[in-house]
C-alpha positions in Angstrom: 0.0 0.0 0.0 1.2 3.3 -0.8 0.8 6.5 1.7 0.0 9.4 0.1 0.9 12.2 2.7 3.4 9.9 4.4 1.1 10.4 7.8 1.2 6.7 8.5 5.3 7.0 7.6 6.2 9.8 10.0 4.7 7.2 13.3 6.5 4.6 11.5 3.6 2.8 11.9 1.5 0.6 9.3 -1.6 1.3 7.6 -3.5 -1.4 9.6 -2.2 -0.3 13.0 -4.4 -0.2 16.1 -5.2 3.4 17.5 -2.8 2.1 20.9 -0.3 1.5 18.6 -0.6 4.9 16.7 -0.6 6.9 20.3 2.2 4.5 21.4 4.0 5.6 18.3 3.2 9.6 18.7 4.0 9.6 21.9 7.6 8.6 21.7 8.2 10.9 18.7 6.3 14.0 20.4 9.0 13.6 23.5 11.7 13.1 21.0 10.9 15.8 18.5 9.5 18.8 21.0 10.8 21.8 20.5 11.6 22.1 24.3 12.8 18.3 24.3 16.7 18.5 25.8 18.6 16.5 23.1 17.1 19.4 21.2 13.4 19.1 19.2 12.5 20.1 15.8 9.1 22.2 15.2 9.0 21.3 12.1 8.8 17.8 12.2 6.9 18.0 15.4 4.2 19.8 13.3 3.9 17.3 11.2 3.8 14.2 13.5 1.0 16.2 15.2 -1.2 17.1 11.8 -0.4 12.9 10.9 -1.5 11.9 14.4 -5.0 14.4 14.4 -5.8 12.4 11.4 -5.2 9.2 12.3 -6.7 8.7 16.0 -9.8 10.2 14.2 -11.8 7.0 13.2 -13.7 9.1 10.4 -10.5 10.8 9.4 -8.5 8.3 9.3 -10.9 6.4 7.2 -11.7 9.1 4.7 -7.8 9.0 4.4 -7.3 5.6 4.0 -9.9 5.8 0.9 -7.7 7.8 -0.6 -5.2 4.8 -0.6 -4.4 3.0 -4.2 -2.2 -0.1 -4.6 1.1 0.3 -5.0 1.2 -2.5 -7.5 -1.5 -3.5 -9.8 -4.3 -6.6 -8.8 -2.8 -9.9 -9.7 -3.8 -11.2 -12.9 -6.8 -13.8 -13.4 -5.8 -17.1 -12.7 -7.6 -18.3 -15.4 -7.1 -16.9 -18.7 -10.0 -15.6 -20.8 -9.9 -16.7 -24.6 -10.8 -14.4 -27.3 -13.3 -13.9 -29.6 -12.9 -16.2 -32.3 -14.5 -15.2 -36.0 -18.2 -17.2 -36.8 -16.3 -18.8 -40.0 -12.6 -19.3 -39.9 -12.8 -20.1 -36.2 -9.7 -18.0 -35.3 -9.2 -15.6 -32.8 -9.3 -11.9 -34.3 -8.2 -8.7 -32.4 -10.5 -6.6 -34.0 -13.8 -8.3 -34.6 -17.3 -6.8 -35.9 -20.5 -8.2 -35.8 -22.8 -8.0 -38.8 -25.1 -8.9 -41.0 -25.8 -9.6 -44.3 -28.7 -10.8 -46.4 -29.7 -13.2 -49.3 -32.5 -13.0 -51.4 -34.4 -16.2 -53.2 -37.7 -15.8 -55.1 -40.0 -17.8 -56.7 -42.4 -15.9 -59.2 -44.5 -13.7 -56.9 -42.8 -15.1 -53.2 -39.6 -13.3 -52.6 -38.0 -14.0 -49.2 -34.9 -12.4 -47.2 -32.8 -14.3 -45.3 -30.4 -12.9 -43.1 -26.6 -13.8 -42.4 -25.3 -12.6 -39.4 -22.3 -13.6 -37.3 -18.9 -12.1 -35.1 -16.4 -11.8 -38.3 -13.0 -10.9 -38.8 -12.0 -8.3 -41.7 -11.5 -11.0 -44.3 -14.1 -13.4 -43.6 -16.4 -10.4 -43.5 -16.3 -9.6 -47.3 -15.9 -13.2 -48.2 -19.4 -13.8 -46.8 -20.9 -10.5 -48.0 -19.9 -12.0 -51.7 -21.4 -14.8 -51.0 -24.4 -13.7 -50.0 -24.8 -11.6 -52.8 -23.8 -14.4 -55.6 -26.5 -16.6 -53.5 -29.3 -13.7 -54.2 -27.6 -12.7 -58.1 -28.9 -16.0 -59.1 -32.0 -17.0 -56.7 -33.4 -13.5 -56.3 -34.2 -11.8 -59.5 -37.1 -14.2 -60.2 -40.3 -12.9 -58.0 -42.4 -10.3 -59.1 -42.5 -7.6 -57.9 -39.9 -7.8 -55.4 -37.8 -9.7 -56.3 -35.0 -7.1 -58.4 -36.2 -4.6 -55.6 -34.9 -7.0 -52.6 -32.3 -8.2 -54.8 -30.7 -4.5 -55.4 -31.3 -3.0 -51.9 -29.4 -5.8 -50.4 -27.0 -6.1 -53.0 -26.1 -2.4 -51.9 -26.3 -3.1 -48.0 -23.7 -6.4 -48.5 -21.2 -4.1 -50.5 -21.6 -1.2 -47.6 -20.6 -3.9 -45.1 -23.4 -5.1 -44.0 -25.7 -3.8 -40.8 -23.8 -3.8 -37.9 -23.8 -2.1 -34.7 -21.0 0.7 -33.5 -22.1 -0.1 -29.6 -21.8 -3.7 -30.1 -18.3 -3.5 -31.8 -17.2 -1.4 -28.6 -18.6 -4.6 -26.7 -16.3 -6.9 -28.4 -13.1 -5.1 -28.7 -13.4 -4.3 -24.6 -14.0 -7.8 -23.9 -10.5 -8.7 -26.4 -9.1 -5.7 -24.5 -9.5 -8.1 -21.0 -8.6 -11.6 -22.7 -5.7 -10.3 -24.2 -4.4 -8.4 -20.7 -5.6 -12.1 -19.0 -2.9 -14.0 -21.3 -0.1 -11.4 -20.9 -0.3 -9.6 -24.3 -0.6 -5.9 -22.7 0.4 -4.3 -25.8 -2.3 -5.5 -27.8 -4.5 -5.5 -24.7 -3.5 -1.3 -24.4 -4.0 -0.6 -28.4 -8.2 -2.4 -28.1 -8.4 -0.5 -25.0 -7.1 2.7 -26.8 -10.2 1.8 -29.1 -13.0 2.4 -27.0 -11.8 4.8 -24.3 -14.9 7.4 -25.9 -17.0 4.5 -26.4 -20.9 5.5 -26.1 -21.3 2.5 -22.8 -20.0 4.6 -20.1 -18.8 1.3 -18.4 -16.9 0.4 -21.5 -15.1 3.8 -21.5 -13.9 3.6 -18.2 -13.4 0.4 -18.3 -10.8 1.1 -20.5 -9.0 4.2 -19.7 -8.8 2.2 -16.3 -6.8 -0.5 -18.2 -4.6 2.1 -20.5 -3.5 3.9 -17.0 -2.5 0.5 -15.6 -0.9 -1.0 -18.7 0.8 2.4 -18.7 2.5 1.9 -15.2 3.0 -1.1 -16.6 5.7 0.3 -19.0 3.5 -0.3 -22.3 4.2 2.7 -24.4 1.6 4.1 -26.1 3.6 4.9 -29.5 4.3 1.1 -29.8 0.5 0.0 -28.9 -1.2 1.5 -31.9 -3.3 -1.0 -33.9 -3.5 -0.4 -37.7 -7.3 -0.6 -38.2 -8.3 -4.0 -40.8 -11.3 -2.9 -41.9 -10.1 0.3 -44.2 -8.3 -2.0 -46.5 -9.0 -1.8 -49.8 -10.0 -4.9 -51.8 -11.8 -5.8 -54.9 -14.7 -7.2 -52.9 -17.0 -4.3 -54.3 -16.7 -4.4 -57.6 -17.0 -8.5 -57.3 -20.1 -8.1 -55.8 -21.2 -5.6 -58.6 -20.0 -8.1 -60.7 -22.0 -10.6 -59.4 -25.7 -9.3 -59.1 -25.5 -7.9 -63.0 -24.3 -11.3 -64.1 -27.3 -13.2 -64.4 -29.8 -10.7 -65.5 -27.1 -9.2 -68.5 -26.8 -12.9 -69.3 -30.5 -13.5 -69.5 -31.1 -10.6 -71.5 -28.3 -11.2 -74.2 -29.7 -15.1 -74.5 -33.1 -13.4 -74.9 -32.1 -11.1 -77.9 -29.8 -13.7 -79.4 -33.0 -16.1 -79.4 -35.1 -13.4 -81.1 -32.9 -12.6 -83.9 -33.2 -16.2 -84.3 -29.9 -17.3 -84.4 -29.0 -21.2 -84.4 -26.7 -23.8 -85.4 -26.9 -26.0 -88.1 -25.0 -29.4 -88.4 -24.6 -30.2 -91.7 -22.9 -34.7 -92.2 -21.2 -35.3 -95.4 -23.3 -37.9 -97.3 -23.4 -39.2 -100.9 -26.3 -38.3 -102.6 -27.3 -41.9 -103.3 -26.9 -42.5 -99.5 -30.4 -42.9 -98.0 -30.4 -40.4 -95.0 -29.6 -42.0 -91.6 -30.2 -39.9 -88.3 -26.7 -39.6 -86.3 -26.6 -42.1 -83.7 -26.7 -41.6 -80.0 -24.7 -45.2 -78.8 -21.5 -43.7 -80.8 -19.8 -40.6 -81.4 -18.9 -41.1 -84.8 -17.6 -37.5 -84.9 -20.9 -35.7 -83.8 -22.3 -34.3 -80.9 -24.3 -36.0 -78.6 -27.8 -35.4 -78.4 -28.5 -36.9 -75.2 -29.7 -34.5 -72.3 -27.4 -32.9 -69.8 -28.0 -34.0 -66.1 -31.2 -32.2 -64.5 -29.6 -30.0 -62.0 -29.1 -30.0 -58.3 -32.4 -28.0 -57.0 -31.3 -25.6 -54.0 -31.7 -26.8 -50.7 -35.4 -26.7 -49.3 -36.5 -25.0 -46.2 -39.6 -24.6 -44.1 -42.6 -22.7 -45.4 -42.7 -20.7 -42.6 -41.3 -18.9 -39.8 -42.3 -20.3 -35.9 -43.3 -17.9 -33.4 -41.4 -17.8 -30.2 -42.2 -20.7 -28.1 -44.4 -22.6 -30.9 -44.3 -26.4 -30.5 -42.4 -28.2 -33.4 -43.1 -31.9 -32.9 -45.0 -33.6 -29.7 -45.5 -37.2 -29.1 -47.6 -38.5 -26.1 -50.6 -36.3 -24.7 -49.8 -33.6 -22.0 -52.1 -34.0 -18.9 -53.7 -31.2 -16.7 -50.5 -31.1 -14.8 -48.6 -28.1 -14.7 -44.9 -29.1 -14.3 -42.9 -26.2 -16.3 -39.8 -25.8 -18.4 -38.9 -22.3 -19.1 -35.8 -21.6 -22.0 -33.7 -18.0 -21.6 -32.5 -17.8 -24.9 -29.4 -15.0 -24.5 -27.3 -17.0 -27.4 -26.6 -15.2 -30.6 -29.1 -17.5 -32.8 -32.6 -19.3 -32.7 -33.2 -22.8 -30.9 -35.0 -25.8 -30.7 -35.6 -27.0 -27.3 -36.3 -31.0 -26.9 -37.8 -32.1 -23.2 -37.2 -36.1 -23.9 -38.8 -38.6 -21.6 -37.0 -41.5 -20.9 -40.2 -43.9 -20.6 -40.7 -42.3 -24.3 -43.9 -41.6 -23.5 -43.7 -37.9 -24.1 -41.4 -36.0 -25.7 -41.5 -32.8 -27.0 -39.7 -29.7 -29.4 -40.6 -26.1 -29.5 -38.7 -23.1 -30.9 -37.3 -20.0 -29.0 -36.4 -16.7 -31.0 -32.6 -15.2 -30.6 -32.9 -13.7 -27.3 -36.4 -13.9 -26.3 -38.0 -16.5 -23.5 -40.1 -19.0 -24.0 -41.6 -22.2 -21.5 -43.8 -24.9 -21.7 -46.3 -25.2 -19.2 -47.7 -29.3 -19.4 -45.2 -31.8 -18.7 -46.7 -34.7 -17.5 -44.6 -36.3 -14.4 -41.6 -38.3 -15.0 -37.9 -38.3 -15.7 -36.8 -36.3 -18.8 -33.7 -35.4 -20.7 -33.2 -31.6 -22.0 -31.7 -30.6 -25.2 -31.4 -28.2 -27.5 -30.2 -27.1 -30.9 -29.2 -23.5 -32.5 -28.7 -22.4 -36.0 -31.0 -19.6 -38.5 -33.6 -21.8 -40.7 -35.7 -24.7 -40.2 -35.2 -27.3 -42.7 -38.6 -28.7 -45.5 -39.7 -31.0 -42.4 -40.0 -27.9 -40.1 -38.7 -30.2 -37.2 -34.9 -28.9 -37.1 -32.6 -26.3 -38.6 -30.6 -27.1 -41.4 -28.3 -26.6 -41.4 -28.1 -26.7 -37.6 -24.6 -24.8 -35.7 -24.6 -27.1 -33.1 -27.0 -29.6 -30.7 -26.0 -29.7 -27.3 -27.9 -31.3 -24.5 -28.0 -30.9 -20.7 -26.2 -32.7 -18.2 -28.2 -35.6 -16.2 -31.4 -36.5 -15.8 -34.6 -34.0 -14.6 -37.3 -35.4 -12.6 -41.0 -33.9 -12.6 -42.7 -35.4 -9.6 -46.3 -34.1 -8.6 -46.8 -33.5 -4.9 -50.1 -33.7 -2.9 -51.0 -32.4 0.6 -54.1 -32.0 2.4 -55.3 -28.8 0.7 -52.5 -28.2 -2.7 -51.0 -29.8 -5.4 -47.1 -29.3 -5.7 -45.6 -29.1 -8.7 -42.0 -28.1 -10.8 -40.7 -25.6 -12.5 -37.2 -25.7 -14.2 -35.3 -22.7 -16.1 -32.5 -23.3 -18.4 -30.4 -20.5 -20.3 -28.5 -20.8 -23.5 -25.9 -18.8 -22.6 -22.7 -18.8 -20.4 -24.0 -17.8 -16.2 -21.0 -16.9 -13.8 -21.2 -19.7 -10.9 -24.2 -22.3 -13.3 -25.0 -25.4 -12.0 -26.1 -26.5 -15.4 -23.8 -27.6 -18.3 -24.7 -29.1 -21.6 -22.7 -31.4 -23.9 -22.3 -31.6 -27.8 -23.9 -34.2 -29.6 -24.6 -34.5 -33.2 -27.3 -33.3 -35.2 -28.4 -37.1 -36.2 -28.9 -37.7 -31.5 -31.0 -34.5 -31.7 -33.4 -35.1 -34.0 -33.8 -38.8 -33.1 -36.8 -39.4 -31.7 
């Protein structure tokens, strides 16, 4: 601990002394330092051991001093490291991440749907999936009327912007890279995120930060060696792909369409005697001509479900709930919809129902017994409606829940059990992967 006016120094006491200590202490240096002491005193110094000791017998003095007290050194680090973010595609940590979102567009002659793409990216994986969201709509969206070239445009233009993103959840992120980076000893890096958001909007985040910049600074990080080049004001052709890309198919369909009504075509013409009696090219050989049989149909695009749950919706039920009110409620915080199965292990009931990206949803008619909760996260459902596909990741609960009905002489008992989908500081609840195939097995 450091002393800021040196009261606790010129006792030569410590800062947790007792008050008999501190008068023990005075008193010696009072008869020492007197000004009418024989071995000859010093007014100066007794000044000041009086004005230290007037502060420090006071209880309310001393502790409005001792406020004023900062450590000398700063807190130990975490003893567990924190890991940073990592991006939603590559899977590797990035210093600097944003999240966004992008959109794709698919239409079917007067049904024209947009689908959003959204994830935590890095600078490059960013503009990779912005292209590929807008080569998925260049070729599925132009074909719904009216919307269809409308949707396909507008999104066209938000994808080559960026995408929508957030400037107060960008703070978010680089603060929290700020404190991983600090936990695993990289204080430069740690001080030029910090240096980031130090006027960020979040008056938390802000100080926060300047916080960690004066601490990192006492540290001996120099600010002239901490400054971070910024990887999102690199230039790249990612624009004018994308511009590329959504004019593509509809210049292509319009040049087929004139070069069909000027009626051009191609003739094949076989060299034949004239007393040769005409015989049609044949398809089982080559014989130097094309081949007439038909191309492969192709792939069709990947089917998904007609419509779009509402929060808490039941998906799939098997069994018949009874007029018992045993509850499951579902704190979705995760970044992403889910599916949340309630599985009975007599397979007498089970259950799936959908919960929006941070909304809440519960169940209220669990019939008693011993159940198994899981649950899935990802964007769409897939043609059956059950499941998303395709699906991030499944995950399901640790151990076994039991739902037992209680009676006494004038209620009925019964449970109630809340899970969230998101990381809680001290949980008693932790859930597994599993594969997609476990999940939607009935």
């Amino acid at each position: 601990m450091t002393d800021p006016m040196g009261y606790y120094a010129l006792l030569g006491v410590q800062p947790g002394s007792s008050p008999e200590t501190i008068k023990r202490a005075y008193r010696e240096l009072a008869k020492k330092y007197h000004p009418d002491a024989r071995d000859g005193g010093s007014s100066s110094q007794f000044r000041a051991i009086n004005e230290a000791y007037v502060i420090l017998i006071d209880p309310k003095r001393r502790a409005d001093y001792d406020a004023i007290i900062q450590p000398a050194e700063p807190p130990p680090k975490q003893s567990k490291a924190i890991d940073p973010i990592c991006c939603s595609e590559c899977k590797r940590p990035t210093a600097q991440p944003r999240h966004l979102r992008f959109w794709k567009v698919y239409s079917v002659l007067i049904a024209t749907v947009r689908v959003p793409v959204q994830g935590i990216y890095c600078a490059e994986c960013a503009k990779t999936a912005a292209l590929h969201a807008t080569v998925f709509s260049s070729i599925a969206g132009w074909w719904g009327f009216p919307w269809g070239p409308i949707y396909t445009i507008s999104t066209a233009i938000t994808n080559i912007m960026g995408g929508v993103g957030s400037l107060e959840s960008d703070h978010a992120l680089l603060w929290y890279n700020a404190v991983a980076f600090h936990s695993i000893g990289n204080d430069r890096l740690a001080y030029g995120l910090a240096l980031k958001v130090r006027n960020a909007r979040d008056e938390k985040v802000a100080e926060g930060a300047n916080y960690l910049l004066e601490l990192l600074e006492r540290r001996g990080v120099k600010p002239e060696t901490a400054e971070l080049k910024n990887p999102w004001a690199k230039r790249s052709s990612s624009p004018l792909k994308q511009i590329f890309a959504v004019s593509f198919i509809p210049t292509l369909v319009i040049g087929l369409t004139l070069v069909n009504i000027q009626g051009s075509r191609t003739i094949s013409v076989y060299n034949q005697s004239p007393d040769t009696p005409y015989r049609p090219p044949s398809i089982a050989s080559n014989e130097g001509r094309p081949d007439f049989r038909p191309a492969a149909p192709p792939t069709p695009p990947k089917k998904h479900c007609w419509f779009t749950p509402a929060n808490g919706q039941v998906l799939s039920a098997i069994g018949t709930s009874q007029d018992i009110f045993n509850r499951v409620i579902i704190e979705n915080g995760s970044e992403g919809n889910a599916i949340i199965k309630v599985k009975g292990l007599d397979r007498k009931f089970s259950l799936k129902f959908y919960v929006a990206e941070r909304m809440t949803a519960q169940f209220d008619r669990i019939p008693d017994g011993q159940y198994e909760i899981s649950y899935s996260s990802g964007e769409l459902l897939g043609e059956n409606c059950k499941g998303f596909d395709p699906p991030r990741f499944s995950k399901k609960f640790e151990g076994v829940e039991l739902f037992q009905t209680e009676f006494t002489a004038n209620s009925r008992i019964t449970h109630s059990l809340t899970y969230t989908l998101f990381t809680v500081r001290d949980g008693n609840a932790h859930a597994n992967n599993i594969s997609s195939s476990d999940f939607d097995a009935e």
